[in-house]
C-alpha positions as CSV (number, residue, x, y, z in Angstrom):
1,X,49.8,-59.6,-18.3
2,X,48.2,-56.6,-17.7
3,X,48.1,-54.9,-14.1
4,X,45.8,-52.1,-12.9
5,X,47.1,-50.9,-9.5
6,X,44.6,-49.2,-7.3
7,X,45.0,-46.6,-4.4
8,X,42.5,-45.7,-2.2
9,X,43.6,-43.2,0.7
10,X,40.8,-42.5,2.9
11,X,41.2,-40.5,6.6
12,X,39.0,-41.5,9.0
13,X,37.9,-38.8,12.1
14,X,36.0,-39.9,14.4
15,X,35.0,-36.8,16.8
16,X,32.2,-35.9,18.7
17,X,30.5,-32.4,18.2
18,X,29.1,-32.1,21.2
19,X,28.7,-28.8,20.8
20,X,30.5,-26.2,17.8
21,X,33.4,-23.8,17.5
22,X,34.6,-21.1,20.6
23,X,38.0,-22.0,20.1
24,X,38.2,-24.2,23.1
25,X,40.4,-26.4,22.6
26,X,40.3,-30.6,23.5
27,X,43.3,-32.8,23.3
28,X,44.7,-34.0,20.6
29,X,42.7,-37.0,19.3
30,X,45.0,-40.5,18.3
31,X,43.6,-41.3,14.3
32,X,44.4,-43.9,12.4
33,X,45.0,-43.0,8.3
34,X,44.9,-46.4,6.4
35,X,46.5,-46.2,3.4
36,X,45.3,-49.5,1.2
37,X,47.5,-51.1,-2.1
38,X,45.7,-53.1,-4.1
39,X,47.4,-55.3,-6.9
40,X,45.0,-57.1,-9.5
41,X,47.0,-60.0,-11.4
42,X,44.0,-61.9,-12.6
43,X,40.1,-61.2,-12.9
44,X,40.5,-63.4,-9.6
45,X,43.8,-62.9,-7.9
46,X,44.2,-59.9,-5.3
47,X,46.4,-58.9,-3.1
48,X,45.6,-56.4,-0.4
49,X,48.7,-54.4,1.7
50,X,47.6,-52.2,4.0
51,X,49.6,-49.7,6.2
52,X,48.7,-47.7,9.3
53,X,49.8,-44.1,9.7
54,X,48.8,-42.5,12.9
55,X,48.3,-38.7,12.7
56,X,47.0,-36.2,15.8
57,X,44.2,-33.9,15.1
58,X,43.0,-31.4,17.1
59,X,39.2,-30.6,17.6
60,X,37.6,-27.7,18.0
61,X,34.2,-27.7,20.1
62,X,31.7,-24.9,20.5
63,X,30.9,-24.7,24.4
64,X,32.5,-26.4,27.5
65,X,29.0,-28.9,28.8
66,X,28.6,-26.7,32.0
67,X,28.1,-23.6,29.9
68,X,24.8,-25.2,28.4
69,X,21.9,-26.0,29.9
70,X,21.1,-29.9,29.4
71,X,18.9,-30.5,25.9
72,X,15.7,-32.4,26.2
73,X,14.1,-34.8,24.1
74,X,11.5,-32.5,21.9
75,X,10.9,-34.6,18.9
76,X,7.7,-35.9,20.3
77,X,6.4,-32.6,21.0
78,X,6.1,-31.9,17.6
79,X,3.6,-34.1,16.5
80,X,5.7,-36.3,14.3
81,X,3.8,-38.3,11.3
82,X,5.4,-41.1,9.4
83,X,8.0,-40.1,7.3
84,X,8.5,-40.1,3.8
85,X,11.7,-42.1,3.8
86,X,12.1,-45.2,6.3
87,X,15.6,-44.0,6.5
88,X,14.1,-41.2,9.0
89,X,14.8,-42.0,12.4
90,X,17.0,-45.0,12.2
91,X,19.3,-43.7,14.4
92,X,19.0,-41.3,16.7
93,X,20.2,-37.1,17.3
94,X,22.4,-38.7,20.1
95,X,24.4,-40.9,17.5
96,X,24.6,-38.8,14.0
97,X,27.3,-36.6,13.5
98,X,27.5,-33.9,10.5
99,X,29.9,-35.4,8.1
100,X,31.2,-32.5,5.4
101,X,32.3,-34.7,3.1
102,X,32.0,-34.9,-1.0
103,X,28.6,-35.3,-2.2
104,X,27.6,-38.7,-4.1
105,X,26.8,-36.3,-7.2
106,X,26.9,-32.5,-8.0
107,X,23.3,-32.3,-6.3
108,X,21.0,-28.4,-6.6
109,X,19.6,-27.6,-3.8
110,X,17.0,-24.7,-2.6
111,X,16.8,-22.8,0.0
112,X,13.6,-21.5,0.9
113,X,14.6,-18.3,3.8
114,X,12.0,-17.0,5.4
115,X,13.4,-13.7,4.9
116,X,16.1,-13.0,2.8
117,X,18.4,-9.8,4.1
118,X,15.8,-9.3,6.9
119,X,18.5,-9.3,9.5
120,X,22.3,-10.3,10.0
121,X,20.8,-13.6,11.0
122,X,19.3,-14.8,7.9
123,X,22.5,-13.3,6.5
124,X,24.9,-15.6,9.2
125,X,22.3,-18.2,8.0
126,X,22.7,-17.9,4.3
127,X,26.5,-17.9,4.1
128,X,27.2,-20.8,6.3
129,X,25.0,-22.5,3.9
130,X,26.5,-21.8,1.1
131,X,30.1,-22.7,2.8
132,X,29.1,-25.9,3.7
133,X,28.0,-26.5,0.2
134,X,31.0,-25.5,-1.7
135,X,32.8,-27.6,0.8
136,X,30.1,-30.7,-0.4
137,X,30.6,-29.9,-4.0
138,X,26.9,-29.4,-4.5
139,X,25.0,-26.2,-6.1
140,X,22.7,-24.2,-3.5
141,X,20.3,-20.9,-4.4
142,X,18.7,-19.3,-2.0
143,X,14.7,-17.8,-2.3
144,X,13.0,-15.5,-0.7
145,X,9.9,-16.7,1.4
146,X,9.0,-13.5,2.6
147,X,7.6,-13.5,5.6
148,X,4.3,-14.6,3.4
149,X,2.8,-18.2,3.5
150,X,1.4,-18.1,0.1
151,X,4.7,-16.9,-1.5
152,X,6.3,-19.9,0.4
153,X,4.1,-22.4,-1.2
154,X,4.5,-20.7,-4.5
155,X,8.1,-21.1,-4.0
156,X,7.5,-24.7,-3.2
157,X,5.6,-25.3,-6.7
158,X,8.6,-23.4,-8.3
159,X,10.9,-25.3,-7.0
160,X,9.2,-29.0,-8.1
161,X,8.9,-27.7,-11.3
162,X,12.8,-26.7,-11.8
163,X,13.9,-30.5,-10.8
164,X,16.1,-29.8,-7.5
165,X,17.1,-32.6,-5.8
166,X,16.6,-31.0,-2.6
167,X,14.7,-28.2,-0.6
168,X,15.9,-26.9,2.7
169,X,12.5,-24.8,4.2
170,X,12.3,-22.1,6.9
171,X,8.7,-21.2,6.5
172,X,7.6,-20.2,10.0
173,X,4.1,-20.6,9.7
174,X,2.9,-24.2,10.6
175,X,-0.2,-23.8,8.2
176,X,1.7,-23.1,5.0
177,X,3.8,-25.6,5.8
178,X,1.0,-28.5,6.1
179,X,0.3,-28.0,2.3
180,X,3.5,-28.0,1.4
181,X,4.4,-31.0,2.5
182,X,1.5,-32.5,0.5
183,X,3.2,-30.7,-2.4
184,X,6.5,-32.3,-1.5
185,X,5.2,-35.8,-1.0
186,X,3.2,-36.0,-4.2
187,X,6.3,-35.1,-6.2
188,X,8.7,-36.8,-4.8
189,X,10.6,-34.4,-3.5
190,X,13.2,-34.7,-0.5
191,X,12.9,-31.9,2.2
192,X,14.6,-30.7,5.5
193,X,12.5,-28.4,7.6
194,X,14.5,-25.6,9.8
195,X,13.1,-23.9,13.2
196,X,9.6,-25.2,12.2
197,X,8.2,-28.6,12.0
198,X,7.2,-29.7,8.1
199,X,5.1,-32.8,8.5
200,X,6.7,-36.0,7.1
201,X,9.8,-34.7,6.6
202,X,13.2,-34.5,8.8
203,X,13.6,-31.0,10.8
204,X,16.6,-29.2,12.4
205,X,15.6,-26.4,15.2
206,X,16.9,-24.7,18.0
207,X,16.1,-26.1,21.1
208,X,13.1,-24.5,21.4
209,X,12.1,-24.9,25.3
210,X,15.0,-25.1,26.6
211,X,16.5,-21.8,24.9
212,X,14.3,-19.4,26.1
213,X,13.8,-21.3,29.6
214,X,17.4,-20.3,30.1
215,X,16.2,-16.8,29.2
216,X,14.3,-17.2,31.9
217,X,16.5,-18.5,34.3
218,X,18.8,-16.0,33.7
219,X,15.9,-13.4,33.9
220,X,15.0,-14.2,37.0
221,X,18.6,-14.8,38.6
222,X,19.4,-10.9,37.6
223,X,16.0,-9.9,39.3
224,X,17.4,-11.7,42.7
225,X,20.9,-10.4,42.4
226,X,19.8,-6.9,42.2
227,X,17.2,-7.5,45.4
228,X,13.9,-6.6,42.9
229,X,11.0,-7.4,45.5
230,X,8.8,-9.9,43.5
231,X,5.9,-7.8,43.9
232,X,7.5,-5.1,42.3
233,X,8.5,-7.0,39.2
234,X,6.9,-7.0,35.6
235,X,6.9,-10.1,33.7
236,X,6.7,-9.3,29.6
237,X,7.1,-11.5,27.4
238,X,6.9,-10.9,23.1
239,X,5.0,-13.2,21.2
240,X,4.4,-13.6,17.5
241,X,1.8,-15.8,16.8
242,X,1.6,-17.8,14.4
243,X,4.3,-20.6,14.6
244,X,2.2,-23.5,16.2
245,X,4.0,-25.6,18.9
246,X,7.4,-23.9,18.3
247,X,6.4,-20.6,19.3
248,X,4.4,-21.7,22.3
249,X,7.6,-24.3,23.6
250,X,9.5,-21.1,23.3
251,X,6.8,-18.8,25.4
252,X,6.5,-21.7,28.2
253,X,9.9,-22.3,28.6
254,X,10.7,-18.3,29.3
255,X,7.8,-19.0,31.5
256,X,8.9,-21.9,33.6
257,X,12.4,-20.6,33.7
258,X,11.0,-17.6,35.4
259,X,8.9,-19.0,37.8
260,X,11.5,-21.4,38.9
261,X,13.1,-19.2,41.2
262,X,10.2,-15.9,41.3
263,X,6.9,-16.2,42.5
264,X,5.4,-13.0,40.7
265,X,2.1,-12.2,41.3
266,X,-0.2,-13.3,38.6
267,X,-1.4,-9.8,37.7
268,X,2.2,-9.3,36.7
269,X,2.6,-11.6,33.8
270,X,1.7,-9.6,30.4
271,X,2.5,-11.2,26.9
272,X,1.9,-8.8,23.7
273,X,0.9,-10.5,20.8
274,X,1.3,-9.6,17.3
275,X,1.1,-11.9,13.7
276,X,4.3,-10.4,12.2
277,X,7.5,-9.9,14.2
278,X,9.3,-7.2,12.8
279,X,10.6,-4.7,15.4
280,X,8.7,-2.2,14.4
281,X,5.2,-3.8,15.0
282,X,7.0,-5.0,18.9
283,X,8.6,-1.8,19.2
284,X,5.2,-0.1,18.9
285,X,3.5,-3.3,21.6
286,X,6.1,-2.5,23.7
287,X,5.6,1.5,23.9
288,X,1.5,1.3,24.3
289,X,2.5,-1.1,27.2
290,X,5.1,1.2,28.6
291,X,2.2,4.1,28.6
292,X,-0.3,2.3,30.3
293,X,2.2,1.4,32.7
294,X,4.6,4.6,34.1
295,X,5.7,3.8,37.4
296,X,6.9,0.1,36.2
297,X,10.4,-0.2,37.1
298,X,11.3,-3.6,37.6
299,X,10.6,-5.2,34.3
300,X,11.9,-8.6,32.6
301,X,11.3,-8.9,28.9
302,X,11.9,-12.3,27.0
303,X,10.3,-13.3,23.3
304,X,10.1,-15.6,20.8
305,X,12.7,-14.0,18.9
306,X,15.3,-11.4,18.1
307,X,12.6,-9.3,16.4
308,X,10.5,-9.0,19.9
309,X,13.3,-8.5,21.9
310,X,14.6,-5.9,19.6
311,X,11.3,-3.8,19.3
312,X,10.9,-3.7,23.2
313,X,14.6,-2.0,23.5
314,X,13.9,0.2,21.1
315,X,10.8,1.1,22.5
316,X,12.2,1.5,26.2
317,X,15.0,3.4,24.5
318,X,12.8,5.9,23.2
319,X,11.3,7.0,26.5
320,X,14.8,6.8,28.4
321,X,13.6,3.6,30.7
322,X,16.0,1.2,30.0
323,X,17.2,1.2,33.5
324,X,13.7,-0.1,34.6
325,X,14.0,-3.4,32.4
326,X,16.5,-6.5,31.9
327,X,16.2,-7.8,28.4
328,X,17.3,-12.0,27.2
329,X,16.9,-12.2,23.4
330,X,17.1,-15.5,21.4
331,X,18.9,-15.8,18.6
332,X,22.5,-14.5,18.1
333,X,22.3,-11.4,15.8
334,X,24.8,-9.3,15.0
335,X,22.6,-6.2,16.2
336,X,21.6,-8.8,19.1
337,X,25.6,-9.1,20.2
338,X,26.5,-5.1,19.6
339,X,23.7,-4.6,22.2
340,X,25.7,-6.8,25.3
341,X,28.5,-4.4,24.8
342,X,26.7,-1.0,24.9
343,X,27.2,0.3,28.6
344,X,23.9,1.0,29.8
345,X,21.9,-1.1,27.3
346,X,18.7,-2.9,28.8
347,X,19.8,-5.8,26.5
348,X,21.6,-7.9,29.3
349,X,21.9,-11.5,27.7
350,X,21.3,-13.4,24.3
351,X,20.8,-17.1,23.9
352,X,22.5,-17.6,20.7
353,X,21.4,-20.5,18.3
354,X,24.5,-20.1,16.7
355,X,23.3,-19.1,12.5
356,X,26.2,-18.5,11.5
357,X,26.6,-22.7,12.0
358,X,23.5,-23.5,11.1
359,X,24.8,-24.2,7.7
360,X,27.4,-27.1,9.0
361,X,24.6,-28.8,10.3
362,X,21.8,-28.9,8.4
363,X,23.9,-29.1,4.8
364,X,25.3,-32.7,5.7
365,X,21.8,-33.5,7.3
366,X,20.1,-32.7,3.9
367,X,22.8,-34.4,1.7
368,X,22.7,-37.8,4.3
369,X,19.0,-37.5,4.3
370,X,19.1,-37.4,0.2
371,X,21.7,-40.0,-0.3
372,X,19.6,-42.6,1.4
373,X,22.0,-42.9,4.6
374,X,20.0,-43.6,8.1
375,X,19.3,-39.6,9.5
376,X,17.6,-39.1,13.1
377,X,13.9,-37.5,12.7
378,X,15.7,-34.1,14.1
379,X,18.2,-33.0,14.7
380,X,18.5,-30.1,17.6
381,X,20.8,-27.1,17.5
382,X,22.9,-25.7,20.3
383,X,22.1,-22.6,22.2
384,X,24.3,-21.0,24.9
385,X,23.8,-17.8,26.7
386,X,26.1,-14.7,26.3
387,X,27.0,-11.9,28.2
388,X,29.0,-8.9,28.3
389,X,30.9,-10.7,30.9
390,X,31.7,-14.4,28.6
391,X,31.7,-12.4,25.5
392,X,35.1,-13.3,24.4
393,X,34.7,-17.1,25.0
394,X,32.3,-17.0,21.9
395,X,33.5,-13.7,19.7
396,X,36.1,-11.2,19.1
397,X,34.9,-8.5,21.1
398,X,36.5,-5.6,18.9
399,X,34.4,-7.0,15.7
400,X,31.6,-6.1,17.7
401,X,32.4,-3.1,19.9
């Protein structure tokens, strides 16, 4: 009689990622590995053994709860349409877990950037994707979107046309995006939106609101702490355009998280707008506002991102008032980080989205989105605000000094 023994050794972790990676350690968890023997003597005779084996393993989790503000609910700010998949929002953010596991098949994937090589962040981005994939066993390349809405939806056709299985988009500009989710739809094709909202489909993001109101928050704590009279204070904040109801949750959550605790007079409040955020285009906002205001000394400067923060340094840099301003950034650079630990520097905080994670996340969301497994509607990032003074609960100082 002919036997056929079959092993199947699977490890089950349960954990909760609450939050990802400092370093801080929680105790060891109790897991059970069960280890199953199955014996087949006949088409219908089987006989099951099963052992347990308990092992410890320890977790790793990014940020202690009272380091982060509490995340809201933003899915229904974002004007969500029926989804694609009925898969979409079976469960919700609060209950799905990344789970870096083996991919079904040897899936290709495409990554639209919105700017490849732009900064260290798209950079952080980029090879945190590509970890997580090897660590899947699927095949990711990366395109360039350009900062350009028609080169985006270009990319999109080119993409249909090549047969991925997948496309990851950061394409910042909710217009772009509208048609190419039509594009998407009528082939077929699964997507996962990042940072902004792609209609029908499932989207990771930063916590938009509640980022930059701790920005905010933090702002205007500095302001009381060094006894700036409200009257006295400037209120700028650096918006680029452009992004539909991400970049304005961003703008009125610095907002809110300001007037919180100030009460600056209205006349105070200034936001610079420009279409493209490169630091360059802010830098040179920043330095016409700096010239039509010379005796401003007490000034707080938050933006939609790293780019707008960045150009208003350089620009207070240029005409030695950096000791007039407190700057919070959003996003976690690398340029954003070396700025907390220059002595002097106007750049006082960062709420960092973490990129260099954003690839543990949103790889396993894609590949659970595309293997037909239930996937919340979003899924949100984790921000937490860094100083000089909690630098080394997040990064090695001397890799950054």
């Amino acid at each position: 009689m002919k036997k056929t023994f079959i092993w199947v050794i699977s490890l089950i972790i349960v954990v909760s990622l609450a939050f990802l990676g400092t370093g801080c350690k929680v105790e060891p968890q109790v897991i059970e590995k069960i280890v199953t023997e199955t014996v087949t003597e006949t088409v219908t005779e089987i006989v099951t053994e099963t052992v347990t084996e308990t092992v410890e393993v320890e977790v790793e989790v990014l940020v202690e709860p009272e380091q982060v503000e509490e995340m809201v609910e933003t899915i229904g700010d974002y004007d969500v349409v029926d989804f694609m998949s009925d898969q979409v929002g079976m469960i919700s953010s609060d209950d799905w877990r990344p789970n870096i596991r083996p991919a079904k098949e040897k899936y290709v994937i495409a990554m639209g950037m919105f700017a490849r090589g732009m900064w260290w962040y798209h950079d952080l981005v980029e090879a945190g994707v590509q970890e997580t994939a090897d660590q899947m066993y699927v095949e990711v390349f990366f395109i360039d979107n350009q900062i350009d809405v028609q080169i985006a939806i270009e990319n999109t056709r080119m993409v249909i046309d090549r047969g991925v299985d997948m496309l990851i988009s950061e394409q910042l500009f909710p217009e772009g995006n509208d048609e190419m989710a039509v594009l998407l739809e009528e082939a077929g094709l699964p997507a996962v939106a990042v940072d902004v909202y792609l209609p029908g489909f499932p989207f990771f993001h930063v916590n938009d609101f509640t980022g930059n109101y701790m920005a905010g928050e933090w702002l205007s704590n500095y302001a009381v702490e060094n006894n700036w009279a409200e009257e006295d204070i400037n209120y700028v904040y650096m918006e680029q355009v452009g992004g539909g109801v991400v970049t304005e949750m961003r703008k009125q959550g610095a907002l809110e998280g300001i007037r919180d605790t100030l009460d600056i007079p209205d006349d105070r409040y200034d936001t610079l707008q420009f279409e493209v955020g490169t630091v360059d285009v802010a830098m040179e906002q920043m330095r016409t506002w700096l010239t039509a205001h010379p005796d401003a000394h007490n000034i707080l400067v938050a933006g939609t991102h790293l780019s707008c923060t960045l150009g208003a340094l350089s620009a207070l840099r240029e005409v030695d008032r950096e000791g007039d301003a407190a700057i919070v950034g959003l996003g976690g650079d690398v340029a954003e980080l070396q700025e907390l630990l220059v002595e002097g520097s106007a750049y006082k905080a960062v709420v960092s989205c973490f990129p260099e994670k954003y690839g543990s996340i949103v790889v396993p969301y894609a590949i659970d989105y595309l293997e037909g497994l239930p996937v919340p509607a979003d899924v949100v990032g984790y921000n937490a605000l860094i100083t000089a003074d909690n630098f080394d609960r997040f990064y090695d100082r001397s890799e950054y000094e």
